[in-house]
C-alpha positions in Angstrom: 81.4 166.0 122.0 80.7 166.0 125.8 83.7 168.7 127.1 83.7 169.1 130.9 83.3 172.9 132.5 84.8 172.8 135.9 82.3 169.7 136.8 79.8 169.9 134.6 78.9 168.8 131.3 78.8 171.5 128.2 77.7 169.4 125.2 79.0 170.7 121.9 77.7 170.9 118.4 80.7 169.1 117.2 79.5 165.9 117.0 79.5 173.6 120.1 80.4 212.8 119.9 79.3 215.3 118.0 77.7 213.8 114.1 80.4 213.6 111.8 79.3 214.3 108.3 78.0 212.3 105.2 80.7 210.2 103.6 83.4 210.6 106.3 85.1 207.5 107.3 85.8 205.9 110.4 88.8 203.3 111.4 88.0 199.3 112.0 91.3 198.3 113.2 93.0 200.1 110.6 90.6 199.7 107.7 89.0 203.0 106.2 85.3 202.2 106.4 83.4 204.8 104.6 80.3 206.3 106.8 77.2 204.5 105.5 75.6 207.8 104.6 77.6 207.7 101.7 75.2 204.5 100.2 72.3 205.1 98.6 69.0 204.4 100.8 71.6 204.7 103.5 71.1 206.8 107.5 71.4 210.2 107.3 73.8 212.4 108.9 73.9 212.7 112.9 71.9 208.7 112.5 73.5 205.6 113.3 76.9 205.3 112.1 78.1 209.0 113.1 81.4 207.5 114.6 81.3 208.7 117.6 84.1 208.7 119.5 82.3 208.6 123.2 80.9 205.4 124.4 78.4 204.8 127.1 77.7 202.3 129.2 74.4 201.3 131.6 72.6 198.7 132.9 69.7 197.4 133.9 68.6 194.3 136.1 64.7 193.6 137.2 65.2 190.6 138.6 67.4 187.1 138.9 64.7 185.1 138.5 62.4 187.8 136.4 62.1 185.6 132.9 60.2 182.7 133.1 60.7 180.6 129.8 58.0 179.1 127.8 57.1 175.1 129.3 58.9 172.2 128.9 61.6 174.0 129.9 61.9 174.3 133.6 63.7 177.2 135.3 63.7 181.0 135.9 66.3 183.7 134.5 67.3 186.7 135.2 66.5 189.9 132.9 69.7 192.0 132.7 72.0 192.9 130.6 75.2 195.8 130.2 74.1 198.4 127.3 76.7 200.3 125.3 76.0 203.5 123.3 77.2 206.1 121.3 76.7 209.3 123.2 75.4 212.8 121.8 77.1 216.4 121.8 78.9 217.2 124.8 79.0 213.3 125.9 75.5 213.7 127.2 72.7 211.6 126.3 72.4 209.0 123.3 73.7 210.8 119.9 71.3 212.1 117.5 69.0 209.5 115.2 67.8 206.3 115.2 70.5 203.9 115.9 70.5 199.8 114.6 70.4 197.8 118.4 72.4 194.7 118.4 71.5 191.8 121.2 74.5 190.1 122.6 73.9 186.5 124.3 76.7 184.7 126.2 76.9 180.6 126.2 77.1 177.7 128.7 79.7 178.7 131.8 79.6 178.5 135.4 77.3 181.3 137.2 78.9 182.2 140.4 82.5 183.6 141.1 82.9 181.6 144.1 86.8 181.3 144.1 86.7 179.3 147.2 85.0 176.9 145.5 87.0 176.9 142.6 90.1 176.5 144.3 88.7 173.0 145.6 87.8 172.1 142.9 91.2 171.7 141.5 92.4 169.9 144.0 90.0 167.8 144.1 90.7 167.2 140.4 94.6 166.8 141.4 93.4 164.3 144.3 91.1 162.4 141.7 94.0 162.2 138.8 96.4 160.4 141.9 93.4 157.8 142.7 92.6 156.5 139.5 96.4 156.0 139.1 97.0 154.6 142.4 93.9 152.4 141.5 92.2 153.5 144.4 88.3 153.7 143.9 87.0 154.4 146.9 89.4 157.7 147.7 88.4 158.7 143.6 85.1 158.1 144.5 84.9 160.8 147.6 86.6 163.3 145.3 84.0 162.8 142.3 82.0 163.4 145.4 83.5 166.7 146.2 83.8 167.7 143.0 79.8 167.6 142.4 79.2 169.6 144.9 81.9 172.5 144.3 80.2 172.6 140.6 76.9 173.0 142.3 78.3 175.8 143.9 79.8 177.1 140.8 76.9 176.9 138.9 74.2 177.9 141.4 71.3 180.2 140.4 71.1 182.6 142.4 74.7 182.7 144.0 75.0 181.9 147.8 74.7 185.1 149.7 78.1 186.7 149.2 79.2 185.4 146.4 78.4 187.8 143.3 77.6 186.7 139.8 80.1 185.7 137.3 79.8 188.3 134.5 79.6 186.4 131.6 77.6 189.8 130.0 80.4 191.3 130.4 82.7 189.5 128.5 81.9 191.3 125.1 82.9 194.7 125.9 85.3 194.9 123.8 83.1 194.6 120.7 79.9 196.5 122.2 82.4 199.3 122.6 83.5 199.0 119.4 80.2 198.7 118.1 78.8 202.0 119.3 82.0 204.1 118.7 80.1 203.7 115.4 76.2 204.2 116.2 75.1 201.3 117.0 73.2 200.6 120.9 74.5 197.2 122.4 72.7 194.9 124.6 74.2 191.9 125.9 71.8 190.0 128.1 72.6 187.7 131.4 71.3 183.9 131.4 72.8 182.6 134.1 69.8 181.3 135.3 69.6 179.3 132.2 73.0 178.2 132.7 72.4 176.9 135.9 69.1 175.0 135.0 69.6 173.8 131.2 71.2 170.1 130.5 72.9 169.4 127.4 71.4 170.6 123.7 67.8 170.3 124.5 66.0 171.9 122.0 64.2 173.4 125.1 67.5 175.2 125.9 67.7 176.9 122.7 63.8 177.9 123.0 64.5 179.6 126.3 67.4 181.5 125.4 65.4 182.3 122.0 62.4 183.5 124.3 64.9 185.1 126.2 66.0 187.0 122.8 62.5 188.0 122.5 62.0 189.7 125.9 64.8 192.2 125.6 63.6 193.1 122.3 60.1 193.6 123.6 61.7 195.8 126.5 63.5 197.9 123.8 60.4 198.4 121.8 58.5 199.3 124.7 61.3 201.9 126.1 62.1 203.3 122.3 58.2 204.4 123.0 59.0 206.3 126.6 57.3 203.3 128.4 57.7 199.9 129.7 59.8 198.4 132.2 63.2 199.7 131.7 62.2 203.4 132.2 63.9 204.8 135.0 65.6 201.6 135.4 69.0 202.2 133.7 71.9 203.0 136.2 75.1 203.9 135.4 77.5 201.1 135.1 80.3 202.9 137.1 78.6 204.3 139.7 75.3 202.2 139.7 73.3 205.5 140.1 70.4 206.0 137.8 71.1 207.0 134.1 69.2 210.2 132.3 70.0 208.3 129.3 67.0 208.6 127.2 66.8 205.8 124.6 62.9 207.2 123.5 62.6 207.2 119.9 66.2 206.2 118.9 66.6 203.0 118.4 65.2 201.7 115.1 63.6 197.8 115.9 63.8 197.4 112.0 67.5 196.8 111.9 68.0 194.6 115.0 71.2 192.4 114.7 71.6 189.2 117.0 74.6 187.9 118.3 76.0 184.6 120.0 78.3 182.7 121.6 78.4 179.4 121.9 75.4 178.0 123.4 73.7 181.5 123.0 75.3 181.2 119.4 72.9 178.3 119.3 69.7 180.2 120.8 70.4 183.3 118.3 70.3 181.1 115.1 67.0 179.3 116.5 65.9 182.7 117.2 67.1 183.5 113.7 65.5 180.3 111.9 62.8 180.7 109.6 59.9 178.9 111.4 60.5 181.3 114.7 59.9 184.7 113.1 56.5 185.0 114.1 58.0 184.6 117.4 59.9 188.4 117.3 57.7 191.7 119.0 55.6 193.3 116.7 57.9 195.7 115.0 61.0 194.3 115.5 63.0 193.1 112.1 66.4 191.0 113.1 68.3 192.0 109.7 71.6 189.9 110.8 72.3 187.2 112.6 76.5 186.4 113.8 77.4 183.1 115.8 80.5 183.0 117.3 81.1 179.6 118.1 77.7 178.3 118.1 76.9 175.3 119.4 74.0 172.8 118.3 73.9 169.5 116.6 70.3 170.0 115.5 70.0 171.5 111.0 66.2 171.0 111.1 65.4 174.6 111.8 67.1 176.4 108.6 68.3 180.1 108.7 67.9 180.9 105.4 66.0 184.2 104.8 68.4 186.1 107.6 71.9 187.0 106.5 74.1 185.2 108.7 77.8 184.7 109.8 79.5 181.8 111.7 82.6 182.8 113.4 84.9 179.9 114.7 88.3 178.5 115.6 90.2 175.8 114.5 91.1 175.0 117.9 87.7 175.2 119.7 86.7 171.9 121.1 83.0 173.1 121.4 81.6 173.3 117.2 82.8 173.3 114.0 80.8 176.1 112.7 78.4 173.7 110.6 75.6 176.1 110.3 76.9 177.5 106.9 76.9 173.8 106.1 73.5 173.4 106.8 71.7 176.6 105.2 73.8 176.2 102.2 72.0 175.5 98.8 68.9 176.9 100.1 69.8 179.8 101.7 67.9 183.0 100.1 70.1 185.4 101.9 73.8 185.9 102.4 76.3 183.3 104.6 79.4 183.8 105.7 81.6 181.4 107.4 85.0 183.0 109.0 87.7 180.3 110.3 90.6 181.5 112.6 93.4 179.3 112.3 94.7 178.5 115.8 91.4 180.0 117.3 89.8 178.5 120.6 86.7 178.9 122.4 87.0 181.0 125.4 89.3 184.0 124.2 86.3 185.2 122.4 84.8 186.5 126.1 87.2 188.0 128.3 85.2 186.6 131.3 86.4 183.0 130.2 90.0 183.4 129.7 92.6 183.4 131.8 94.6 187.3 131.3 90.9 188.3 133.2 91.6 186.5 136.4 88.3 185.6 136.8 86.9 182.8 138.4 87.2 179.6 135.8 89.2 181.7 133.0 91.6 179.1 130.7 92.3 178.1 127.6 90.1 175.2 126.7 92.5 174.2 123.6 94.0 171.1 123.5 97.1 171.9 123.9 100.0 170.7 121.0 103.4 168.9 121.3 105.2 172.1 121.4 104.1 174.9 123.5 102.3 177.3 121.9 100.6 175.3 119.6 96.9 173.5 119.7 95.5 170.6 118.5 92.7 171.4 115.6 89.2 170.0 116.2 88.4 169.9 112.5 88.9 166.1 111.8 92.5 166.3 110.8 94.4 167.0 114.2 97.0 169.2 113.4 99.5 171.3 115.3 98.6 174.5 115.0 100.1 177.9 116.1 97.4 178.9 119.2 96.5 182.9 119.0 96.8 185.2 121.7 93.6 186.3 123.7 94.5 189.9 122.1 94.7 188.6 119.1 91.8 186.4 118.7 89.8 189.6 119.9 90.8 191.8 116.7 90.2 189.7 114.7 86.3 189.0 116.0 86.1 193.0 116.6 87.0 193.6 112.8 84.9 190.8 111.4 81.8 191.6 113.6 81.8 195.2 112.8 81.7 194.5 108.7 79.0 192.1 109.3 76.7 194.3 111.0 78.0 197.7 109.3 76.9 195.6 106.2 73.7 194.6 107.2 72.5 196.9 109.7 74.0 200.1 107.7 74.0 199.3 104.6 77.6 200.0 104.2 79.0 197.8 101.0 82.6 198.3 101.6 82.3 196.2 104.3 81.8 193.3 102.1 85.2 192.9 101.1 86.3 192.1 103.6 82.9 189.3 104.6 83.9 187.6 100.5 87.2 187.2 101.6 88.4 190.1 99.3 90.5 191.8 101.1 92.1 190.7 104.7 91.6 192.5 108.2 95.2 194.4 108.4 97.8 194.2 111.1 96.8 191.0 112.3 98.6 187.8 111.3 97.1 186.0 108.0 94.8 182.8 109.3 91.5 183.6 108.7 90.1 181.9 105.8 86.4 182.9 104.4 83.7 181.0 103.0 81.3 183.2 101.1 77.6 181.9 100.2 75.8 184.0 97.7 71.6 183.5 98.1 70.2 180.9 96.5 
């Protein structure tokens, strides 16, 4: 399914604190998760998992046009990302131990928050919509016209001068926060330069944001060791001054989690597939791998010796979350496919929706015959009830958080709720679970 972005083309794979003590618990959105101490073989105390209750946040940025992926593909991208982690004693510092790193990578949207742009652009669209009913060509001509060039500006690498980037990093906050309340360090990578370069599902596209994948992780090896380029290039995100965050020695490269949306979802499962491990730093061991909403049409690179979880909505126009589909039968390690009833695509990053008031935020559902409701994109076309932004969010935050807890920590009570055992509390029941044991 072709599914136009503000002018351009987005092709989906539809056919898109101080340690706390061993065995204390922390709260996922009201579930009890005992610390993963408590397992055998599991981190110690003061290690990853601590549930710390302070959360830090830096970033890094060495260039917009720093990463130069691997030919045929043909463009540059830039090598940054937002970093959250759980901070030591007296909120200084990164805690204690050796914490799992997950790697975040955002999908397909436009690159530049250029609201002037944006705002011609919908008229434009408005002006085009009266043409083609009015029959005239030549005036819906001049306003496909306009509208090609306002999405070039949109989706320019680098911006114009003046116009900052569109976060898209950004938009996952909410879980990296989440995330290292309970030990874990957080990466989520820019690649708006691949954005504003890639066309449709080339499997190009998915090897750049793969190699993409692979260069933060060699950055993080290389820093874990007191060298490389990231030291003494971290600067606090609020201030923008530089970090004494030291991450040297405590981040553990043999529990590295990777994590997608949309077209990155696509990128972290080829990243993930069996054929491109020889393709991850020296070192490094990706343990689990979560797509939320990953795009691709392509099966022919299997995932099957990488626990993995697809996370999608019924309402999201983009995939259908046919990776579990794919791997299953000859999968030797665990799949799990999570379904939100009423789910779309956008509400998974705050960047894209519309409560952020940024630049291109909506709700890409189709919308139903009564308000309020969406039209499912899983063959069958029903009505369903659409979920809030806030909403969608907990339920991603919950789910994420088991997955990784279970396959970065080691915690088993976290696989209740990844069977479909038990339900994620004080949200609304519509999340149905597919469970795939290993082959």
């Amino acid at each position: 399914m072709a599914v136009e972005i503000h002018g351009r083309k987005s092709f989906g794979g539809r056919v898109g604190t101080a340690a706390l003590c061993a065995g204390a618990a922390v709260t996922m959105l009201g579930v009890a998760i005992p610390h993963p101490a408590a397992a055998a073989g599991a981190v110690s105390p003061g290690a990853a998992g601590s549930g710390s209750p302070s959360v830090g946040r830096v970033t890094y940025d060495l260039g917009k046009q720093a990463f130069v992926p691997a030919p045929p593909y043909q463009g540059k991208n830039e090598i940054a990302a937002v970093v959250h982690y759980p901070k030591g004693p007296g909120a200084k510092g990164v805690a204690p131990g050796r914490h799992p790193l997950i790697v975040m990578q955002h999908g397909l949207w436009n690159t530049c928050a250029d609201r002037a742009a944006q705002n011609r652009m919908v008229k434009a669209r408005k002006a085009l919509a009266a043409a083609e009913k009015a029959g005239d060509k030549a005036e819906a001509a001049r306003q496909l016209k306009i509208m090609d060039k306002m999405g070039a500006r949109l989706s320019a690498w680098p911006c114009r001068p003046g116009i900052t980037s569109l976060p898209s990093s950004s938009g996952y906050d909410y879980l990296a926060k989440d995330l290292a309340r309970q030990g874990f360090v957080v990466v989520s990578m820019g690649a708006n330069g691949i954005n504003a370069t890639s066309s449709g599902q080339a499997d190009s596209v998915y090897q750049a944001r793969a190699g993409l994948i692979n260069k933060h992780l060699d950055l993080w090896r290389q820093l874990n060791a007191g060298k490389g380029p990231l030291k003494g290039k971290l600067k606090e995100a609020k201030t923008g001054r530089s970090s004494s965050a030291s991450f040297t020695r405590h981040v553990d490269l043999g529990r590295v989690g990777t994590l997608g949306h949309s077209m990155g979802g696509g990128g972290v499962m080829q990243h993930a597939s069996d054929k491109r491990h020889g393709d991850w730093p020296a070192g490094v061991k990706v343990k689990a791998a979560l797509g939320l909403a990953p795009t691709a049409t392509w099966e022919n690179e299997p995932v099957t010796r990488v626990p993995m979880a697809v996370l999608w909505g019924t309402c999201d126009q983009v995939n259908t979350g046919e990776y579990v589909k794919w791997n299953k039968g000859r999968n030797k390690a665990p799949l799990h496919g999570i379904t939100l009833t009423g789910g779309n695509h956008n509400y998974f990053n705050t960047q894209w929706s519309p409560r952020s008031g940024q630049v291109s935020g909506e709700n890409d559902a189709v919308p139903g015959k009564r308000p309020g409701r969406c039209v499912s994109q899983d063959g069958t076309n029903q009505q369903h009830k659409g979920l809030d932004e806030t909403t969608q969010r907990k339920i991603a935050t919950g789910y994420t958080s088991a997955f990784f807890r279970r396959y970065l920590m080691n915690d088993t009570s976290a696989q209740a709720l990844l069977t479909g055992r038990k339900k994620l509390p004080q949200v609304p029941n519509v999340v149905k679970v597919q469970y795939v044991k290993p082959h």
